[in-house]
C-alpha positions, 0 to 999 in steps of 0.5 A: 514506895511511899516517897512523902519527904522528897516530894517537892525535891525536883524543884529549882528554888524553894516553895513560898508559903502560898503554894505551901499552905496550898499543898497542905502545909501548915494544917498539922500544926493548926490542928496539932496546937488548937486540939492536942496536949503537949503530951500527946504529940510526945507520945505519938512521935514516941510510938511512932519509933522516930529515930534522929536522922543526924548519925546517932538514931537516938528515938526522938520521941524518948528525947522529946520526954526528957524536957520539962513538963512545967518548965520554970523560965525559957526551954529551946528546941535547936535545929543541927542544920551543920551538916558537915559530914562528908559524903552528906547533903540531905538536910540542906535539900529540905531547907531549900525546896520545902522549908515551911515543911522543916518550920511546921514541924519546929512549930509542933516540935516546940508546942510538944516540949514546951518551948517558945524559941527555936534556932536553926543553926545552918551551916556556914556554907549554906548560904542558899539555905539560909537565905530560903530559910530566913524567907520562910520565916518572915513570911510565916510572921506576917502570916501569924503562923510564927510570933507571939501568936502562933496560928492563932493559939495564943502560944509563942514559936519563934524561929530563928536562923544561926549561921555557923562558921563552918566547923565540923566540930560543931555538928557534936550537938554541945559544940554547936550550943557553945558556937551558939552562944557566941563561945568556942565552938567545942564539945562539954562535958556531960553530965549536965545533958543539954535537957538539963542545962543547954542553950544559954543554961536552959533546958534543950533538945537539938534535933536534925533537919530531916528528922523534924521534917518527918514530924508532920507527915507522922502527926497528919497520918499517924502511926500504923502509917509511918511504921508501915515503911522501914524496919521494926526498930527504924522505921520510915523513909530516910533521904538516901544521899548517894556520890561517887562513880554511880550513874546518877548521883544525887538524893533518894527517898527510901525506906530503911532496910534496903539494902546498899545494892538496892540503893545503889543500883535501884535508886542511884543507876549503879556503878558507872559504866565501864567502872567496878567498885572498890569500896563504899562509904554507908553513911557518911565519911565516919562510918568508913570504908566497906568492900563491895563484898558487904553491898547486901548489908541492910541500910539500918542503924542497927544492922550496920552496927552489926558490921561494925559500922554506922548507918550516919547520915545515910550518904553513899559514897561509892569509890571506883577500882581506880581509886587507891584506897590508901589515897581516899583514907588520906583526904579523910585523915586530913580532914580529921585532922584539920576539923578536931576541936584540939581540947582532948589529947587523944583526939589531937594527938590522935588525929595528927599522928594518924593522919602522918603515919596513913601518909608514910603508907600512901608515899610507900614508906610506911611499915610493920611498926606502922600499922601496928601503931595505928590500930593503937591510936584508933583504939587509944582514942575511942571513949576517951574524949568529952564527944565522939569525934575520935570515933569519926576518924577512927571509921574510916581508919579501923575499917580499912585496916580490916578490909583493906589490910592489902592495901598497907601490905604493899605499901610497906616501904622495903628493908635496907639491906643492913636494916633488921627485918621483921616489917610483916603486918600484923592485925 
């Protein structure tokens, strides 16, 4: 297993540029500037099949394309470095042990779509990250690897770091933009797409973290390389993010298409000791809930689709026999709840009424009507809304009405003997 990402992850704070630049950082993108055109980087991140690594694995390359040949003012290229998902703490690993690996790729990410200017718009509570972040940067302009001559090309790359206040929303890439701006951090509509009209009203492509990071490796050892690991339509390695009742906890390397067993038990130890499984998480807290009959699901983005479901952010999270389902769908629907931006109905009312209604299931008071209700409210919300949100908490909601039917049907509260009857679930 090629593990080319996480090499630097066993370290206790992050690379400075000396050993950086001493371990290879920093010559992909000399030669990358000084011998490529624009248009050639595109077209190698394209044929190399690189998908985003923030939960939509939309192909970066194609997305790269979308920008400006000849751009008439300023285009920017913007680093979602949120990560607020639930269940999700990969990116924030880069940021703190390799960030001149995530800052080399920015520098040939800009050179590639023609953009002078890069923010990096770092979670709220990711000061740690910041701080290593901001450090690189400063050391890469006093280098002259970043400024008005970067790596001695006569081309501007400018990086700047955003600290976001901690809301989930702004992980939706146009609520980001707005938070980015200094507006109220809530999704637009689109049409226009940020490629067209973005930060500040100028051409945009936001990118990932750990997707960034894949770009020098990519431009270093080509394309037969990089598709030579993962699947056909995802390949590479992706940082496996695993939690929960397993026995080592943390981040792994790993291609895509293993599947979640494979991850669990080959990379993360297994289940705890003296512990059963009663659900996992696939990717994140969106992607909802899975029973531990569905472990040889493959881990790709379009394999889970398939299960209805999500790859995400690739974060496992495996919940113990212990736990009641009906109490881990809680924690989520409030965290919903609490994180809607409250600009579209169906998402706030949604939310709110969802999280109420898994409440009454979780005292034992809920009922037939109920669960009716909330496969209403799930499929009411989805496609309805300015962004995806509503199909965020829908995940975890619609998948454990379906695998975890059980659950509510004991929950239902009993009839009074005077109350009419007819409280069955119905799916």
């Amino acid at each position: 297993m090629a593990n080319y990402l996480s090499l630097e992850f066993a370290r206790s704070g992050p690379m400075l540029l000396a050993e950086a630049r001493g371990k290879g950082r920093w010559a992909t993108a000399e030669r990358v500037l000084k011998t490529m055109k624009p248009e050639q980087v595109v077209d190698e991140v394209k044929n190399a099949g690189l998908r985003g690594r923030g939960g939509a694995w939309f192909p970066a390359g194609i997305k790269w394309s979308f920008m400006p040949k000849e751009p008439k003012g300023p285009s920017y290229l913007v680093i979602n470095a949120d990560e607020g998902e639930p269940g999700t703490f990969k990116d924030r690993q880069i940021m703190e042990k390799d960030p001149h690996l995530l800052l080399e790729g920015i520098a040939i990410a800009c050179f590639a779509m023609r953009a002078e200017t890069c923010f990096v718009y770092v979670r709220g509570e990711y000061l740690s990250s910041l701080v290593a972040l901001e450090t690189a940067i400063a050391e890469c302009e006093q280098a002259g690897l970043l400024g008005d001559d970067a790596l001695g090309t006569g081309r501007r790359v400018r990086v700047l770091a955003h600290r976001g206040a901690g809301a989930y929303i702004c992980g939706e890439e146009t609520a980001l933009l707005n938070s980015l701006e200094g507006r109220r951090g809530e999704p637009r509509a689109k049409p226009p797409f940020p490629a067209v009209y973005g930060a500040f009203g100028r051409p945009t492509t936001v990118n990932n973290v750990e997707t960034i990071a894949n770009v020098p490796f990519i431009l270093e050892r080509g394309v037969p390389w990089f598709r030579s690991m993962g699947t056909q339509g995802a390949p590479g390695n992706i940082l496996y993010g695993v939690s929960g009742a397993v026995e080592n906890p943390g981040i792994y390397e790993g291609p895509l298409g293993m599947t979640a067993r494979a991850v669990i038990d080959q990379l993360a130890g297994g289940v705890k000791a003296g512990r059963k499984m009663r659900a996992f998480i696939p990717g994140g807290a969106s992607t909802g809930f899975l029973p531990p009959g569905k472990l040889d699901v493959v881990m790709d983005p379009d394999a889970l689709k398939k299960e209805g479901t999500m790859l995400g952010t690739g974060g496992i999270v495996v919940i113990p026999e212990e736990v009641e389902l009906l109490d881990a769908l809680r924690v989520l629907s409030r965290f919903f709840r609490h994180e809607t931006c409250g600009q579209c109905a169906p998402c706030r009312e949604g939310a709110a009424w969802s999280d109420q209604i898994v409440g009454r299931f979780q005292r034992g008071e809920g009922s037939g009507d109920d669960f009716a209700l909330l496969n209403d409210i799930m499929r009411g919300s989805k496609s309805r809304t300015i962004c995806v949100f509503p199909e965020a908490f829908a995940g975890p909601l619609g998948s454990a009405l379906v695998h975890f039917k059980g659950d509510f049907e004991k929950s239902i509260k009993p009839a009074s003997p005077s109350a009419p009857q007819g409280t069955a679930v119905h799916g």
